[in-house]
VMD Tcl script that builds the backbone (N, CA, C; Angstrom):
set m [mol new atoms 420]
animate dup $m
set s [atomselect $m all]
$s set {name element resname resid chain x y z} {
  {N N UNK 1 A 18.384 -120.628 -21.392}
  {CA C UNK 1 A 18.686 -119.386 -20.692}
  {C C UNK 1 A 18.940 -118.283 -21.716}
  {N N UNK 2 A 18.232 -117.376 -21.302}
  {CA C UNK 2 A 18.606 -115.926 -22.532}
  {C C UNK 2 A 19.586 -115.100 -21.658}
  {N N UNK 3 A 20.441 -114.561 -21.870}
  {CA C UNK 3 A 20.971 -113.266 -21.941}
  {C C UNK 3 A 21.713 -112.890 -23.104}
  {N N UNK 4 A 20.655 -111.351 -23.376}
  {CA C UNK 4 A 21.831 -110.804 -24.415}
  {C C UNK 4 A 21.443 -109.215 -24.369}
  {N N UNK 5 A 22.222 -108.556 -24.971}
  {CA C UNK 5 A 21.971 -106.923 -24.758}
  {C C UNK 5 A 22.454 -106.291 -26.078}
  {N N UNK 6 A 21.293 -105.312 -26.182}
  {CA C UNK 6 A 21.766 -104.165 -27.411}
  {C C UNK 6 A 22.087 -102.990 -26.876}
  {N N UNK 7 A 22.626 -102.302 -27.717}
  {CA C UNK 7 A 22.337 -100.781 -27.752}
  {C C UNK 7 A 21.113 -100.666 -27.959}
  {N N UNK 8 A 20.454 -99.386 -27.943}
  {CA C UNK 8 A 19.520 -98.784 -28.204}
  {C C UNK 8 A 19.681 -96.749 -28.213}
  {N N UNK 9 A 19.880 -96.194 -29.204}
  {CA C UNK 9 A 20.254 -95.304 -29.680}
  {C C UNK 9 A 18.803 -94.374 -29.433}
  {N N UNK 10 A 18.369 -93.510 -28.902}
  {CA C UNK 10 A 16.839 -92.844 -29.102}
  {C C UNK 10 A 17.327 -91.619 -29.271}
  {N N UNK 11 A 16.467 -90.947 -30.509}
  {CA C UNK 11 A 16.924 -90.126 -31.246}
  {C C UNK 11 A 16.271 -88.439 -29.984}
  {N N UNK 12 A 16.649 -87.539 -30.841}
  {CA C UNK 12 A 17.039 -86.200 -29.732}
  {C C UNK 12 A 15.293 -85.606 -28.951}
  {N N UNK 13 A 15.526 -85.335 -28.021}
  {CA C UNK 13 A 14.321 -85.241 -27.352}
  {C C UNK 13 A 14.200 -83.784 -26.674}
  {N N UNK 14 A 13.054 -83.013 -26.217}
  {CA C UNK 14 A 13.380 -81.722 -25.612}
  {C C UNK 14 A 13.216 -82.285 -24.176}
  {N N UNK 15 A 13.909 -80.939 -23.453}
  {CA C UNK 15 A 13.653 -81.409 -22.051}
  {C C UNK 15 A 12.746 -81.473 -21.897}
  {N N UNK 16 A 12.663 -82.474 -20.846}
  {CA C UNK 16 A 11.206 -83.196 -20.418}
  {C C UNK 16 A 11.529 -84.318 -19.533}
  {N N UNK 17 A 10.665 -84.888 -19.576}
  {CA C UNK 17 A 9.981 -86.352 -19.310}
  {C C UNK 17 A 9.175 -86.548 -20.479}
  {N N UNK 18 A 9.823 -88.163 -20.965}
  {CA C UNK 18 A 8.891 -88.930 -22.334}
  {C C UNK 18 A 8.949 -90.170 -21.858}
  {N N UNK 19 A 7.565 -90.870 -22.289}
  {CA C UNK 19 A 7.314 -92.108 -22.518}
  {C C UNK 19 A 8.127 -92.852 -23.605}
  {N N UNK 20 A 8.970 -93.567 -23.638}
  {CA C UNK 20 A 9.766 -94.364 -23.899}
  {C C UNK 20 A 9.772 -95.743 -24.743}
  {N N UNK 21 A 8.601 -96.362 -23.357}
  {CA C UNK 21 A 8.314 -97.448 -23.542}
  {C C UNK 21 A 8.136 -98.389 -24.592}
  {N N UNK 22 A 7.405 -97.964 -25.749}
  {CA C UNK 22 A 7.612 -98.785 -27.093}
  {C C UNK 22 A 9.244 -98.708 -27.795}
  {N N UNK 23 A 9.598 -98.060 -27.628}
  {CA C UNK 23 A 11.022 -97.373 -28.613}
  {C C UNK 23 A 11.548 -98.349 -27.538}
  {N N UNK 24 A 11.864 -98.069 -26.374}
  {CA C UNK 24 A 12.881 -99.383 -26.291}
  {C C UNK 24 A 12.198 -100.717 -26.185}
  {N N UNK 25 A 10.955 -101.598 -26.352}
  {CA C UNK 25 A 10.378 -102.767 -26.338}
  {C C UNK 25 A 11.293 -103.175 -27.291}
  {N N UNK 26 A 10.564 -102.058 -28.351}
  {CA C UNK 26 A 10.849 -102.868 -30.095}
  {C C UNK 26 A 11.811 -102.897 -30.128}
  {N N UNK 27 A 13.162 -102.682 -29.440}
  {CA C UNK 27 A 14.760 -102.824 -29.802}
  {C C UNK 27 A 15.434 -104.215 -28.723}
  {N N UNK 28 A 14.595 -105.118 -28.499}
  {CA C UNK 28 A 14.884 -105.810 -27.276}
  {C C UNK 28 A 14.129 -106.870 -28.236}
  {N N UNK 29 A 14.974 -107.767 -29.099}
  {CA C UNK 29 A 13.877 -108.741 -29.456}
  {C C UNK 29 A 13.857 -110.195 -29.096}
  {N N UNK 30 A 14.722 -110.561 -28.403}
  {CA C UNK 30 A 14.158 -112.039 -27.433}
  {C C UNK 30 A 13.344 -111.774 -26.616}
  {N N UNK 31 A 12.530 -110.172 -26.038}
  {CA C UNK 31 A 11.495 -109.819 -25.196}
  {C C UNK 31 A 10.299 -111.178 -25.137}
  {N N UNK 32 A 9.362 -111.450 -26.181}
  {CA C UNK 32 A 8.850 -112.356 -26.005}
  {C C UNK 32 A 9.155 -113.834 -26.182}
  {N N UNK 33 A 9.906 -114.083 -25.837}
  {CA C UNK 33 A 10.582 -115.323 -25.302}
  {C C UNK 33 A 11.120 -115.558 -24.393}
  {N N UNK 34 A 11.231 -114.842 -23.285}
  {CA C UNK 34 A 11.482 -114.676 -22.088}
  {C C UNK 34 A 10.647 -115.345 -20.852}
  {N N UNK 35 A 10.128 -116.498 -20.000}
  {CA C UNK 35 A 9.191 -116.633 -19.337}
  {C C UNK 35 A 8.720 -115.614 -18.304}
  {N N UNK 36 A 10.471 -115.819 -17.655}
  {CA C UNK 36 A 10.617 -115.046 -16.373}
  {C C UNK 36 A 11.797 -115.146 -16.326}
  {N N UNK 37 A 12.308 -113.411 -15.918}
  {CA C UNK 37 A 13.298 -112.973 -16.245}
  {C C UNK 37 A 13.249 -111.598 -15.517}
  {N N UNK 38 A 14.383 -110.655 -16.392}
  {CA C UNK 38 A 14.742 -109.131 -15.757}
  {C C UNK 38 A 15.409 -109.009 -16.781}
  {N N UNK 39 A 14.915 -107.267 -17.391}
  {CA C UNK 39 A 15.710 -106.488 -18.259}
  {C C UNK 39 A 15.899 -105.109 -17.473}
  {N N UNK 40 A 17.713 -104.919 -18.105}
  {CA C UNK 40 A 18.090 -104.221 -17.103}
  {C C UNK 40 A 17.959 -102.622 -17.990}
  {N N UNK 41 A 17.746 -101.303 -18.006}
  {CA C UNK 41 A 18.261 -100.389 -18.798}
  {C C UNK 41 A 19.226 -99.370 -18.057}
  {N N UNK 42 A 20.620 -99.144 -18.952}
  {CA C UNK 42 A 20.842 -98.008 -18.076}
  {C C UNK 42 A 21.576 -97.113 -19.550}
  {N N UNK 43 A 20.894 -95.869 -19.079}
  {CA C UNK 43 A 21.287 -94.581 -19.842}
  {C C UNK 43 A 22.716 -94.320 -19.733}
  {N N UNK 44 A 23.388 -93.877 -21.249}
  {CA C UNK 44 A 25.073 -93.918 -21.045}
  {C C UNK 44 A 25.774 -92.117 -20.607}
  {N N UNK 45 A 24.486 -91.642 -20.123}
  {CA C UNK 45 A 24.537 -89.933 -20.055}
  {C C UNK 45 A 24.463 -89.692 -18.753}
  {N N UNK 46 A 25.486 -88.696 -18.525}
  {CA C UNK 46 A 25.882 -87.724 -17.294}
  {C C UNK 46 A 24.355 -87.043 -17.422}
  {N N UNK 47 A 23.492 -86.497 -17.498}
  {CA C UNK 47 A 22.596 -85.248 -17.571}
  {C C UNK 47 A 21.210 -85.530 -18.414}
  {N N UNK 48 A 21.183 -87.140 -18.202}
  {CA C UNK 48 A 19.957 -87.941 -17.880}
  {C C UNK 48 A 19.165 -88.970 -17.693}
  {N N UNK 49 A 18.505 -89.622 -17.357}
  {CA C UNK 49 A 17.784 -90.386 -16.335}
  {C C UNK 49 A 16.850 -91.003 -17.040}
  {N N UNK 50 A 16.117 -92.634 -16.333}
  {CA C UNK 50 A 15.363 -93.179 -16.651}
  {C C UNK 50 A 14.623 -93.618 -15.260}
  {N N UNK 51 A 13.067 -93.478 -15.479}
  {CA C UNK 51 A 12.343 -93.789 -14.635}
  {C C UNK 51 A 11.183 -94.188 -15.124}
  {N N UNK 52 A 10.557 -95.013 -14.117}
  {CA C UNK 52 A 8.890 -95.787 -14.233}
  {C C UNK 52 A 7.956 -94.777 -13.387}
  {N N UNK 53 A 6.551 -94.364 -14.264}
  {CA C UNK 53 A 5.799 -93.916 -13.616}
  {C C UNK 53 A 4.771 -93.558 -14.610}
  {N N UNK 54 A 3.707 -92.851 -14.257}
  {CA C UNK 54 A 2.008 -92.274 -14.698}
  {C C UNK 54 A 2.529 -92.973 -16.811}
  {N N UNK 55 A 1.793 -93.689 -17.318}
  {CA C UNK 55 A 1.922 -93.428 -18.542}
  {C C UNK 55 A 0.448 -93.235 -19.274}
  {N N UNK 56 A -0.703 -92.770 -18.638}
  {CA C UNK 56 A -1.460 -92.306 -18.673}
  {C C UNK 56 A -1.740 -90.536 -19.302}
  {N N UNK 57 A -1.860 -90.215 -17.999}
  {CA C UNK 57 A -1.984 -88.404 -17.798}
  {C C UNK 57 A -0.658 -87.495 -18.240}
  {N N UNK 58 A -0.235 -87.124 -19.440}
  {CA C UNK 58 A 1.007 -86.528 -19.660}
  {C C UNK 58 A 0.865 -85.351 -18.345}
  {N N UNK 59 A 0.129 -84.306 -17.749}
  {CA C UNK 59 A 0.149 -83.409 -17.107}
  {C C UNK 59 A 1.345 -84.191 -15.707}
  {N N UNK 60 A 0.822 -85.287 -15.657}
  {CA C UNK 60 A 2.467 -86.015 -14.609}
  {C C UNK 60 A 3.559 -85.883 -14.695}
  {N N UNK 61 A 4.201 -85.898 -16.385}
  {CA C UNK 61 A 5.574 -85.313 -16.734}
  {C C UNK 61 A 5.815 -84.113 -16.747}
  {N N UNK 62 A 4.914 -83.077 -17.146}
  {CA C UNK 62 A 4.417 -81.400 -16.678}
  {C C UNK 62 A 5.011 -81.525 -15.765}
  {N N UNK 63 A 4.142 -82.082 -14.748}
  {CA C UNK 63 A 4.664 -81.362 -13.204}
  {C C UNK 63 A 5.789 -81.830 -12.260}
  {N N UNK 64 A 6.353 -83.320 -13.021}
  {CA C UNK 64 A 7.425 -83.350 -12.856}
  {C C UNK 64 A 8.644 -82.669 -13.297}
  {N N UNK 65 A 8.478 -82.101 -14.495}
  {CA C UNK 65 A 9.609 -81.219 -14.715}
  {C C UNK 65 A 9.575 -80.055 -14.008}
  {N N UNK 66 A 8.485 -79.377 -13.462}
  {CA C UNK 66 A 8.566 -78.149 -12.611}
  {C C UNK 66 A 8.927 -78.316 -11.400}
  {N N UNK 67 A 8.603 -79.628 -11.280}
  {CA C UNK 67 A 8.700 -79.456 -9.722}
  {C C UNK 67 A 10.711 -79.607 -9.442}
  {N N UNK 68 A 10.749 -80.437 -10.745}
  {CA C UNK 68 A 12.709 -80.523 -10.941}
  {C C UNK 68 A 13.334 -79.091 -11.088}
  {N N UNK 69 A 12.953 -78.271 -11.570}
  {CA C UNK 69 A 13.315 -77.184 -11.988}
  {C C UNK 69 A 13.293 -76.482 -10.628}
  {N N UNK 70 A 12.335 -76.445 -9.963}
  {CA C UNK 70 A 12.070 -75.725 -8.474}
  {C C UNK 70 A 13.350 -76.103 -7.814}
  {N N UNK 71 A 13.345 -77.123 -7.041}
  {CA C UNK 71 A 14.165 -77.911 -6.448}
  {C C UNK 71 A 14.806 -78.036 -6.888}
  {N N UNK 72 A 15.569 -77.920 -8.196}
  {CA C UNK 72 A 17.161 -77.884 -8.648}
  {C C UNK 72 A 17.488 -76.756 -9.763}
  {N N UNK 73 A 17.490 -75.267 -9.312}
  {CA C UNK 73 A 17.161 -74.349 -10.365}
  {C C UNK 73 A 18.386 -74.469 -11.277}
  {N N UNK 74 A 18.197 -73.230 -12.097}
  {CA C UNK 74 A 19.488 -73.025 -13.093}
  {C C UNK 74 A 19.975 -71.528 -11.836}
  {N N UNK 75 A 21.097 -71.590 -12.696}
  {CA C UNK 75 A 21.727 -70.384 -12.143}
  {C C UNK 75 A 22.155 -70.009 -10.397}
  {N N UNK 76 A 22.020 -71.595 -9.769}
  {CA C UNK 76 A 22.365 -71.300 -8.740}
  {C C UNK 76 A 23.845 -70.354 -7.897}
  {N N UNK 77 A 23.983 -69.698 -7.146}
  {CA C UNK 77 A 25.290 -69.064 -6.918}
  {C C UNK 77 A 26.311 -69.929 -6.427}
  {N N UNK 78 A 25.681 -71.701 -5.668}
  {CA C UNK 78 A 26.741 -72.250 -5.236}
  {C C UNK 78 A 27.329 -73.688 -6.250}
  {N N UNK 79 A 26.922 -73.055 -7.458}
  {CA C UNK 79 A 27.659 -74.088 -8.538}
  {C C UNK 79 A 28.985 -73.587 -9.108}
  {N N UNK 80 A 29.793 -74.346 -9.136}
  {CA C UNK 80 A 31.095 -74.394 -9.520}
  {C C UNK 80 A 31.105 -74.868 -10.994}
  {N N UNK 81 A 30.571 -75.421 -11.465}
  {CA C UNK 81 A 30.893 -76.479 -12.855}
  {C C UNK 81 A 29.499 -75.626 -14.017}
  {N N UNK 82 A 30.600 -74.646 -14.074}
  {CA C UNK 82 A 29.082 -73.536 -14.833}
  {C C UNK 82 A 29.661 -73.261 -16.371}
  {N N UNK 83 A 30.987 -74.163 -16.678}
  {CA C UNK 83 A 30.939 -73.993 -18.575}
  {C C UNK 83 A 30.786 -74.771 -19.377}
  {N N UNK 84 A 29.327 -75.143 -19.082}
  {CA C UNK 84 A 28.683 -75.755 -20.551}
  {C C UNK 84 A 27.012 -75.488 -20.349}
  {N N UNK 85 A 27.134 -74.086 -19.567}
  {CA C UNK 85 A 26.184 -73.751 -19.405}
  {C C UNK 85 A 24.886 -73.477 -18.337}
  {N N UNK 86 A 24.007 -73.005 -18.386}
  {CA C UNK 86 A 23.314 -73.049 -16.903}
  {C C UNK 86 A 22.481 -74.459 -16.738}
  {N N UNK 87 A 21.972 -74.592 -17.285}
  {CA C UNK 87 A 21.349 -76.374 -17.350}
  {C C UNK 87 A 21.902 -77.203 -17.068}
  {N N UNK 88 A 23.688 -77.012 -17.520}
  {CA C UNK 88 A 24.297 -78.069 -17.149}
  {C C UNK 88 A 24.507 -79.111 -16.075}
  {N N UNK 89 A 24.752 -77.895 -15.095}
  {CA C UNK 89 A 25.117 -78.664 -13.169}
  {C C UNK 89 A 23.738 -79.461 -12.853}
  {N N UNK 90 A 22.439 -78.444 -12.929}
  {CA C UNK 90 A 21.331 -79.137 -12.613}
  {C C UNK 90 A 20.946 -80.705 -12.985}
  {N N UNK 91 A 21.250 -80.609 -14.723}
  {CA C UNK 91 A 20.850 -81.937 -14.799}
  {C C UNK 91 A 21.500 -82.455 -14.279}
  {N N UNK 92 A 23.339 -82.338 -14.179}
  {CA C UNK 92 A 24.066 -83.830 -13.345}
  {C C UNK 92 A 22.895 -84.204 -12.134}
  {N N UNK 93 A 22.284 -83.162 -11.353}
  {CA C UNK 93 A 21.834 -83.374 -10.222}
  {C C UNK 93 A 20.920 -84.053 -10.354}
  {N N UNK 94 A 19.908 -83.679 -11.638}
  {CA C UNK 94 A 18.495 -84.225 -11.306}
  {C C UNK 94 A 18.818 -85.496 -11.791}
  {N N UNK 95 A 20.021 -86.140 -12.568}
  {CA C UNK 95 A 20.671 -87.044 -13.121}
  {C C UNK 95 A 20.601 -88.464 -11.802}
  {N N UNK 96 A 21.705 -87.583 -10.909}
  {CA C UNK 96 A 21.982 -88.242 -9.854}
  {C C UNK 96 A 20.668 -88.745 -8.877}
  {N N UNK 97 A 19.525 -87.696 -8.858}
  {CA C UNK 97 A 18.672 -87.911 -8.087}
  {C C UNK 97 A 17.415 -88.714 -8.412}
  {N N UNK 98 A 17.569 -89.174 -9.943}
  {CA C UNK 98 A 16.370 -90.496 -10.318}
  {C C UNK 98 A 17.168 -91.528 -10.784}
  {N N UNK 99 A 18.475 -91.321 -11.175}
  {CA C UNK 99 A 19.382 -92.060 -11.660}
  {C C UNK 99 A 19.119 -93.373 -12.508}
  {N N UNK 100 A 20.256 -93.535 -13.363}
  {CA C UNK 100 A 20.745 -93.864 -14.384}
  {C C UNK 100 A 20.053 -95.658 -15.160}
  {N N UNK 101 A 19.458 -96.169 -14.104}
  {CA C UNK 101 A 18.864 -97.442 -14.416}
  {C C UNK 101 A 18.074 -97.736 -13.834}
  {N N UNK 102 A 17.452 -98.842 -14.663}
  {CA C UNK 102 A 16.186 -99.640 -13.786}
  {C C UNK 102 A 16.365 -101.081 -13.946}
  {N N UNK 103 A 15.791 -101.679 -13.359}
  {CA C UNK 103 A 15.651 -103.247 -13.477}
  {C C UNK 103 A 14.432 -103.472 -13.417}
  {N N UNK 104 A 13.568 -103.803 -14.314}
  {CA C UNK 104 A 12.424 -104.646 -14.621}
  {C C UNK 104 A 12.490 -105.882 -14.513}
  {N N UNK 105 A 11.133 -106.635 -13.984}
  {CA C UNK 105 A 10.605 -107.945 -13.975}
  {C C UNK 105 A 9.880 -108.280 -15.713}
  {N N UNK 106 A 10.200 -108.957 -16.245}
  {CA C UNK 106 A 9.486 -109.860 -16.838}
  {C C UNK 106 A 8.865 -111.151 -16.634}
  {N N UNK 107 A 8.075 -111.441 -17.236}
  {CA C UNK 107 A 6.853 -112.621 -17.507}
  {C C UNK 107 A 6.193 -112.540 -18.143}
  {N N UNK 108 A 6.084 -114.179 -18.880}
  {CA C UNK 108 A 4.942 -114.494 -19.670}
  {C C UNK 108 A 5.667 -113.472 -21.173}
  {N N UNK 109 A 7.001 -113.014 -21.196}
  {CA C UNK 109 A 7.147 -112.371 -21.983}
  {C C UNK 109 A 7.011 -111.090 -22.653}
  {N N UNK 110 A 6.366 -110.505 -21.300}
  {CA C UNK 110 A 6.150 -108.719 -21.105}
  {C C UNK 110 A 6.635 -109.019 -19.635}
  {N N UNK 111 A 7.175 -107.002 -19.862}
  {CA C UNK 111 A 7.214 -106.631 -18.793}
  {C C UNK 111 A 6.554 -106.707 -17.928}
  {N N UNK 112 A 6.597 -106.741 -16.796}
  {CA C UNK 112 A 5.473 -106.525 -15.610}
  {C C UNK 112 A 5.364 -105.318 -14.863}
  {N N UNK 113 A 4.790 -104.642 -15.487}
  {CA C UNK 113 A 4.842 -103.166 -15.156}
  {C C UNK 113 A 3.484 -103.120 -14.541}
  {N N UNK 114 A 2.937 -102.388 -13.740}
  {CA C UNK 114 A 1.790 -101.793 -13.293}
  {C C UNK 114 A 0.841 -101.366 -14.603}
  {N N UNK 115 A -0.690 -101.456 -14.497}
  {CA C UNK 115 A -1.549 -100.543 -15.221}
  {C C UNK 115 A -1.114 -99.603 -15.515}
  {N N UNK 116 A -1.108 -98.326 -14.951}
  {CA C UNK 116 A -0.560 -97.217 -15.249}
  {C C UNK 116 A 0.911 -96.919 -14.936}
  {N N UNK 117 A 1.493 -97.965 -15.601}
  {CA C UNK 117 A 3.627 -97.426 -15.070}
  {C C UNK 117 A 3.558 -97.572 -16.922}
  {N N UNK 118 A 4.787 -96.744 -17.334}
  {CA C UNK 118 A 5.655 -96.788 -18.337}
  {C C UNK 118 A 6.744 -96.309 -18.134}
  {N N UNK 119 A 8.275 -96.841 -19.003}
  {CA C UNK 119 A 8.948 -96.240 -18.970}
  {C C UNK 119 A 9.392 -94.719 -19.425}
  {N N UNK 120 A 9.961 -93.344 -18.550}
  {CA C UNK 120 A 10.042 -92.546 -18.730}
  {C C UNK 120 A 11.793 -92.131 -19.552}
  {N N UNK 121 A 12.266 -91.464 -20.587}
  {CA C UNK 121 A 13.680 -90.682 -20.287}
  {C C UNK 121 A 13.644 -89.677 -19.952}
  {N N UNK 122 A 14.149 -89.152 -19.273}
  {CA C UNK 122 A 14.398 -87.884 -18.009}
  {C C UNK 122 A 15.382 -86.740 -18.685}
  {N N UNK 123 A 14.834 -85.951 -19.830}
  {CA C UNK 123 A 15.864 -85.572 -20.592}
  {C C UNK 123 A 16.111 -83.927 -19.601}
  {N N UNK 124 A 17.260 -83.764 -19.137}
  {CA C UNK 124 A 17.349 -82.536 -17.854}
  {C C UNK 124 A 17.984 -81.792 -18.762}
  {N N UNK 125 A 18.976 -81.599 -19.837}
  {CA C UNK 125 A 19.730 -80.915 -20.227}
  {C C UNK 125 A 18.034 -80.284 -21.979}
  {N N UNK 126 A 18.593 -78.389 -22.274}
  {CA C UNK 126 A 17.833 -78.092 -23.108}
  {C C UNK 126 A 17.700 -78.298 -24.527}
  {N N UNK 127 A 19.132 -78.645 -24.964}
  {CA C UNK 127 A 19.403 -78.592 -26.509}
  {C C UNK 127 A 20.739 -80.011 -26.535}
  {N N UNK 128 A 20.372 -81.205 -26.698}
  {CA C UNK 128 A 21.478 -82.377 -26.752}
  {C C UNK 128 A 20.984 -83.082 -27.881}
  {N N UNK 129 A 22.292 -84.158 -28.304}
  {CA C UNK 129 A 22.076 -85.312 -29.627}
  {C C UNK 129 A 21.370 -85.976 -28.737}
  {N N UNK 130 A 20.877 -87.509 -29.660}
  {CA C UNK 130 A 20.210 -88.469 -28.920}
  {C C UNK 130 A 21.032 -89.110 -27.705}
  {N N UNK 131 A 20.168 -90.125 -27.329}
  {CA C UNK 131 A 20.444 -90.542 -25.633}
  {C C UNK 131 A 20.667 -92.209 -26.773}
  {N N UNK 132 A 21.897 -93.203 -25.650}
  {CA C UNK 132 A 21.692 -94.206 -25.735}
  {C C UNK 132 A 21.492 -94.973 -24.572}
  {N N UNK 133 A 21.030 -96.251 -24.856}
  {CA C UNK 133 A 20.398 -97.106 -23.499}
  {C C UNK 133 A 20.977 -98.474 -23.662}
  {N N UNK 134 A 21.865 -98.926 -22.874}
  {CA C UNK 134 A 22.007 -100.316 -22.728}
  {C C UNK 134 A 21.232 -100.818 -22.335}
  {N N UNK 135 A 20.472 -102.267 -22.792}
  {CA C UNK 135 A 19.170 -102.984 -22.759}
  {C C UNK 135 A 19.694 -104.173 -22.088}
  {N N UNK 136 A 19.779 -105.119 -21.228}
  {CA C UNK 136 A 20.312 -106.411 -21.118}
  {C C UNK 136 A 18.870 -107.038 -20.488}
  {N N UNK 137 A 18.493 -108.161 -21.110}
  {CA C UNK 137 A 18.037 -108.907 -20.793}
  {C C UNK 137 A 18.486 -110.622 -20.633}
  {N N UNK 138 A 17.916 -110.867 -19.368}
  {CA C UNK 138 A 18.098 -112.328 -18.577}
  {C C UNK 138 A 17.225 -112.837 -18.158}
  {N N UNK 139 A 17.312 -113.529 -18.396}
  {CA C UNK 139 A 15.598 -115.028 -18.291}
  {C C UNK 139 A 15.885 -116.285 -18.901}
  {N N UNK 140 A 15.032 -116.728 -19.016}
  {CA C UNK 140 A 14.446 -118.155 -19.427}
  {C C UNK 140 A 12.949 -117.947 -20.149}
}
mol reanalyze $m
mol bondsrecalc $m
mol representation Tube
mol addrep $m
């Protein structure tokens, strides 16, 4: 039976949406020894997010950040929590609204992700240090 978990520290990113996916593989190294299993990730940040999707067509993370920005602007009039800036409140939101972890399937010692899925970080805030990620993996 495996379980064990690292940190994983990923260094500073602009807002966006980024592909991920290798940067945290390579920090997970009983990954291929795993038959079948689940690795869990969850981001240790208020103001951003991890998600699976397009790791193909970057224009997908494009238009996911606009379409976040639409639907959760800066500078709204009914935010209260406005000193650390205008970006700030939003990301908690867009934080809250893809939120903070995932649970992956493994097998055969990879993930089992779709053809076109990779992991995304959801960086909502404009100017931050790096993001860290608790990694836990469990299998056999």
């Amino acid at each position: 039976m495996i379980w064990e978990q690292t940190i994983i520290e990923l260094p500073p990113m602009p807002r966006g949406f980024h592909l991920v996916t290798r940067e945290l593989l390579a920090r997970v190294p009983n990954l291929g020894d795993c038959q079948v299993g689940l690795l869990h990730l969850f981001i240790q940040h208020t103001s951003a997010s991890l998600a699976v999707n397009e790791n193909a067509d970057p224009d997908v993370r494009g238009d996911l950040e606009r379409h976040l920005n639409v639907m959760v602007p800066e500078n709204a009039p009914h935010y209260e929590h406005t000193m650390e800036g205008p970006d700030d409140m939003p990301a908690h939101i867009k934080s809250v609204l893809i939120g903070p972890s995932l649970t992956l399937p493994v097998r055969d010692g990879r993930l089992a992700l779709g053809t076109w899925q990779g992991i995304y970080l959801c960086e909502h805030r404009n100017s931050v240090g790096g993001r860290r990620v608790i990694a836990t993996l469990q299998g056999r």
